[in-house]
N, C-alpha and C positions, 0 to 999 in steps of 0.2 A: 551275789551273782553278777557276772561284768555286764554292763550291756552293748545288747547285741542287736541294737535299733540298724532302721538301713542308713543311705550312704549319709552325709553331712546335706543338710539344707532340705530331707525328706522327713516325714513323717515321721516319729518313731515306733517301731513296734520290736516289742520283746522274743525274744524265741521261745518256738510253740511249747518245749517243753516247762516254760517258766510254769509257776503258779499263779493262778492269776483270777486274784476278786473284783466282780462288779457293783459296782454302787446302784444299785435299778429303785428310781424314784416310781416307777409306774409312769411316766412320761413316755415320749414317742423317742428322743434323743436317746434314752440310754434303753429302752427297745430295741432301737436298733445298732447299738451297741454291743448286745447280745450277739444279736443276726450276723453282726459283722464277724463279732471273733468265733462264734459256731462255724461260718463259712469259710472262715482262712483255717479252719484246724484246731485252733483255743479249746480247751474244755473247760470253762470258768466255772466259779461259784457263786454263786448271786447275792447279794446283801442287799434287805431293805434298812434305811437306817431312819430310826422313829426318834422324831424331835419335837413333835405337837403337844397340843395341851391333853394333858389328862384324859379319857373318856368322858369321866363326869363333870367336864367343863361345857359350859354351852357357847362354843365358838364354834362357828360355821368353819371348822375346815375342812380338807378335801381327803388326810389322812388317810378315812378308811378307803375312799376310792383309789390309791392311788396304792396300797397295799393291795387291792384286789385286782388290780390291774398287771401289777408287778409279779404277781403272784401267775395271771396266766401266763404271761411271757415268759416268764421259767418251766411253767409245765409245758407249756407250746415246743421248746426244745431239750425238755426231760434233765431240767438242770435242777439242782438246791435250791431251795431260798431258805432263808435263813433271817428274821427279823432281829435285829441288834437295839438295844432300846439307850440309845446316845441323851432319852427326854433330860434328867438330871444335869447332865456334865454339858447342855445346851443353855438352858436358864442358869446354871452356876458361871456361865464363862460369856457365852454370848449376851445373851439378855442383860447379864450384868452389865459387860463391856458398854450394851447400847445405851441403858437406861443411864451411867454413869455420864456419858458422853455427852447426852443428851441436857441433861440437866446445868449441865456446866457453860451449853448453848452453844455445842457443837453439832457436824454433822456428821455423825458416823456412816461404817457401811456394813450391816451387821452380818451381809451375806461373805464380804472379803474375812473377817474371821470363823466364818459355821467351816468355811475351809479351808483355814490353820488348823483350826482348834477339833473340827467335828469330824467333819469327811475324810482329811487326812492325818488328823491327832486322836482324839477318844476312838473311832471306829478302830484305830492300828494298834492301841492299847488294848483293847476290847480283844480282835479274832484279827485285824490287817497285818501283825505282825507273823503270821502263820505265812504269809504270800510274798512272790516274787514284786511281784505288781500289782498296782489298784487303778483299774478303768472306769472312768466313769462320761457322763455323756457331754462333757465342758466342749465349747468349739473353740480350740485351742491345739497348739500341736508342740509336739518338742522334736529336738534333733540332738545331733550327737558330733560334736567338731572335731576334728581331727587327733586330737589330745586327749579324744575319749570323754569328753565333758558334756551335759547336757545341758541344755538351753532350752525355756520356756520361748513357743513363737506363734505368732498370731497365725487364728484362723482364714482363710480366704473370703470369707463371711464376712466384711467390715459391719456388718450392722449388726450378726450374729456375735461375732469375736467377745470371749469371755477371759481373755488373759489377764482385764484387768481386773478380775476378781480373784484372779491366784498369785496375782503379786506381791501376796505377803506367806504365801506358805515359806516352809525351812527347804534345806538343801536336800536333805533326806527322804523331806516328803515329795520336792519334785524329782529324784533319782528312782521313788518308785511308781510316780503317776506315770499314767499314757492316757492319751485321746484319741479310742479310733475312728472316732468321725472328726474329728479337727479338721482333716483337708478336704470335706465335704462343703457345700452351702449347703444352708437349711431345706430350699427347696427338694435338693436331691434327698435329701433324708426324710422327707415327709413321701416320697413318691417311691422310695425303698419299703418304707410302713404299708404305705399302700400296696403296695403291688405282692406284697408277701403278706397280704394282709391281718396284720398285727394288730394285738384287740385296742392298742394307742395309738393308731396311724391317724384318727381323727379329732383327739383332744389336741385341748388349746394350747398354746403355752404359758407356762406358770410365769403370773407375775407379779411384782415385790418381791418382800422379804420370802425367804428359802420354805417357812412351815406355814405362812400365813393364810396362805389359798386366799379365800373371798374376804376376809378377816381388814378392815379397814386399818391402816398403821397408826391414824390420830386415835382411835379407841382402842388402839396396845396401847400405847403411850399413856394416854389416860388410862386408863386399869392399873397402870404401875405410879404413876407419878401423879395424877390427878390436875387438877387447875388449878393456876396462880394467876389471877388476872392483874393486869396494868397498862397503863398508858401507851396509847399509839404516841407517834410525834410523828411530824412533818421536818425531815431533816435538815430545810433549808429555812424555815421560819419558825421553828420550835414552838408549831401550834400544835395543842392536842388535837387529833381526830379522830377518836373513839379509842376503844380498851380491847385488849386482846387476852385469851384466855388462856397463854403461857405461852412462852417464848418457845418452848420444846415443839408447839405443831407450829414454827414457822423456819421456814430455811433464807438466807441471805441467795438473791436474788427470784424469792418467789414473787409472781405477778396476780396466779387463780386462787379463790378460795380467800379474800382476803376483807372481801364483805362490806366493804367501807362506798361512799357516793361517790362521782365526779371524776372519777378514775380514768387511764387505770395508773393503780400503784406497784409499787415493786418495795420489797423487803430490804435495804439496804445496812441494817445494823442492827445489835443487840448491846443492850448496855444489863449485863445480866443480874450484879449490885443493886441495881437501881431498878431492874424490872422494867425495861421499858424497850419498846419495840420499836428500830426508827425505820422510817420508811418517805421515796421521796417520789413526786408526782411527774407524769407524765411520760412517752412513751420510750424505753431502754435509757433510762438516763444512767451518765458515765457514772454513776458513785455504783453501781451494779457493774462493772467490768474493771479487772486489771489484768497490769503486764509484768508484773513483778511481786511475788510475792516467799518467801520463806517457806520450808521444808525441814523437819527434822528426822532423827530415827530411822536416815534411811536404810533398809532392809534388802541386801543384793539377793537375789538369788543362785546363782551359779559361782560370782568374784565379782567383784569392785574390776571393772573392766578400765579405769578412768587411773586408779593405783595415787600418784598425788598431785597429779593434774589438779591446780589450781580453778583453771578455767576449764567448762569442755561445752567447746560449741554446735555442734553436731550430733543433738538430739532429736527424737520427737515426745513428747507427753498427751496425756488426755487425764480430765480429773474428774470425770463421771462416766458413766456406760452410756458410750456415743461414737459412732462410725469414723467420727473424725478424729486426727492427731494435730496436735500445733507444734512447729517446728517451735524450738527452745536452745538457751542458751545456761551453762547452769555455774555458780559461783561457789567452789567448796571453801566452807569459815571452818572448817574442821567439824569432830565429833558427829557426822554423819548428816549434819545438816549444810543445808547450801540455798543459794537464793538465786530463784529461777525468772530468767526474764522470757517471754514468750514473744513471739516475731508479731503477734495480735493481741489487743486485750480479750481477756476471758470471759465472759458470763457465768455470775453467779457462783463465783471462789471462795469458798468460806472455812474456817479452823474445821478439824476432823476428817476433814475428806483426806482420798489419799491418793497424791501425786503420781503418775503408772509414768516411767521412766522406758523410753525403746530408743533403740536405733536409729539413723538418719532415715531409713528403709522404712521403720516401724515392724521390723521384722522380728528380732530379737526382745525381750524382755528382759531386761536389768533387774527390774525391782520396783519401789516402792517407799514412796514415804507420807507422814503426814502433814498435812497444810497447818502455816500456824501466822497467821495473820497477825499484824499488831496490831494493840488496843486505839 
């Protein structure tokens, strides 16, 4: 189907008679989701898509509430729901991806691929390949340029803004996503809940990982990989200062949780051979901030806007889920990697994360790649 979003630089929305699946988590975002495309004319189909543990596991997750939640908001406007059970092809691809990651003393983002692999990969394998389109409640918005092309772009929500969790989907899968609350702020969409009062206008929003609900991420981690303990160090005087219980529950530039006297300390390296944690004292010291660092694999989503542009100065990046952008400059060595200088050092850059790549604007989204630091 072509699409038939409005003009360039708005929203996109599909025409009504597309086919068109929702992804409804039982949340308030993709509730009113629903509300929205009921009221513009949409007649969707609803998917809950189940990725938790097992029933006969004893994790505190929020699973069944959040199916029974899902479940009124579709009866509230006399729509399907439909449960798709993703649980298998979640722990085969994502948990793997994390755990592997992990280990190797990186920091992944296991929610940037549940939505290559899950939301917009096994669910379209699964029943999403039935439909024109798959909506779901991301605050993110796409548009359509003059060439017919679609572009992933950020929400007006700078602290909501979820783009950079979909900057590793495929081309395919952003030509059939839409977000009809992208050009919303959060506000208005909690007071849309309310006021149509939707049985999710007053939950919280989910936070961490995608299935974990209350489920603490050091006790995933542990559950799958257990402890290895060894040696703290003092990066600047190579003294020991106590032993850590694996390198996997600590990230390069953590400060809390780190349990040590005289502080405070901050996470500054991983020697993962060797097992040892280095860390250096006192308050934002520079071995936790850079301005240059290495990118591989990068991942365009629409086109390589840049083509063989050597240099390209005139970007913005962020490398975690954060309201802010840092203006950048970026260096292409070929085969998709390139080395990024930023106009500020960063806090807290570490291997696995992944580089979100926009426009001078921060308007557009290019893409994505992975952080890869040298030894």
């Amino acid at each position: 189907m072509p699409l038939l979003g409005l003009n360039d630089g708005m929203n996109y929305f599909p025409d009504k008679d597309s086919k068109v699946a929702v992804l409804l988590s039982g949340g308030v975002d993709s509730s009113v989701v629903v509300y929205e495309l009921v009221s513009q004319g949409y007649c969707p189909d609803c998917f809950y898509i189940k990725i938790g543990p097992d029933l006969d596991e004893k994790w505190d997750c929020t699973s069944e509430e959040d199916l029974e939640m899902a479940s009124s908001v579709a009866k509230r406007f006399d729509l399907n729901l439909e449960v798709v059970d993703c649980h298998k092809e979640y722990w085969d691809k994502v948990a793997k991806y994390t755990m592997e990651k992990v280990r190797l003393g990186f920091t992944p983002n296991p929610d940037v691929m549940c939505n290559r692999l899950i939301k917009f990969g096994a669910f379209d394998e699964k029943i999403g390949f039935k439909y024109d389109n798959i909506a779901t409640g991301h605050y993110a918005q796409t548009e359509i340029d003059s060439k017919g092309r679609k572009w992933l772009t950020t929400s007006p929500d700078p602290v909501k803004d979820q783009t950079d969790f979909l900057a590793q989907i495929y081309d395919w899968q952003l030509n059939k996503a839409f977000f009809p609350i992208g050009h919303f702020l959060k506000d208005e969409v909690r007071r849309i809940a309310l006021r149509e009062k939707l049985s999710s206008a007053k939950r919280k929003d989910s936070q961490g990982i995608c299935f974990l609900g209350k489920i603490n991420y050091n006790d995933y981690i542990r559950r799958f990989l257990g402890e290895n303990p060894g040696d703290v160090i003092e990066k600047e005087t190579f003294k020991k200062i106590g032993t850590h219980q694996g390198l996997w529950f600590h990230t390069i530039g953590q400060r809390h949780g780190l349990g040590f006297g005289g502080g405070p300390w901050f996470v500054v390296g991983k020697d993962v051979k060797n097992n040892i944690l280095y860390v250096s004292h006192g308050y934002a010291p520079e071995a936790v901030y850079t301005s240059v660092f290495k990118i591989h694999d990068f991942h365009f989503l629409t086109l390589n806007p840049w083509e063989d542009k050597k240099q390209v100065s005139n970007v913005t990046i962020k490398i975690r889920h954060t309201p802010e952008f840092q203006k950048a400059q970026l260096e292409n060595t070929g085969d998709g990697t390139f080395i990024v200088r930023t106009s500020s050092p960063i806090h807290g850059v570490a291997s696995g994360q992944f580089c979100v790549v926009y426009d001078a604007e921060h308007h557009r989204c290019f893409g994505s790649a992975e952080i890869a630091l040298d030894d």
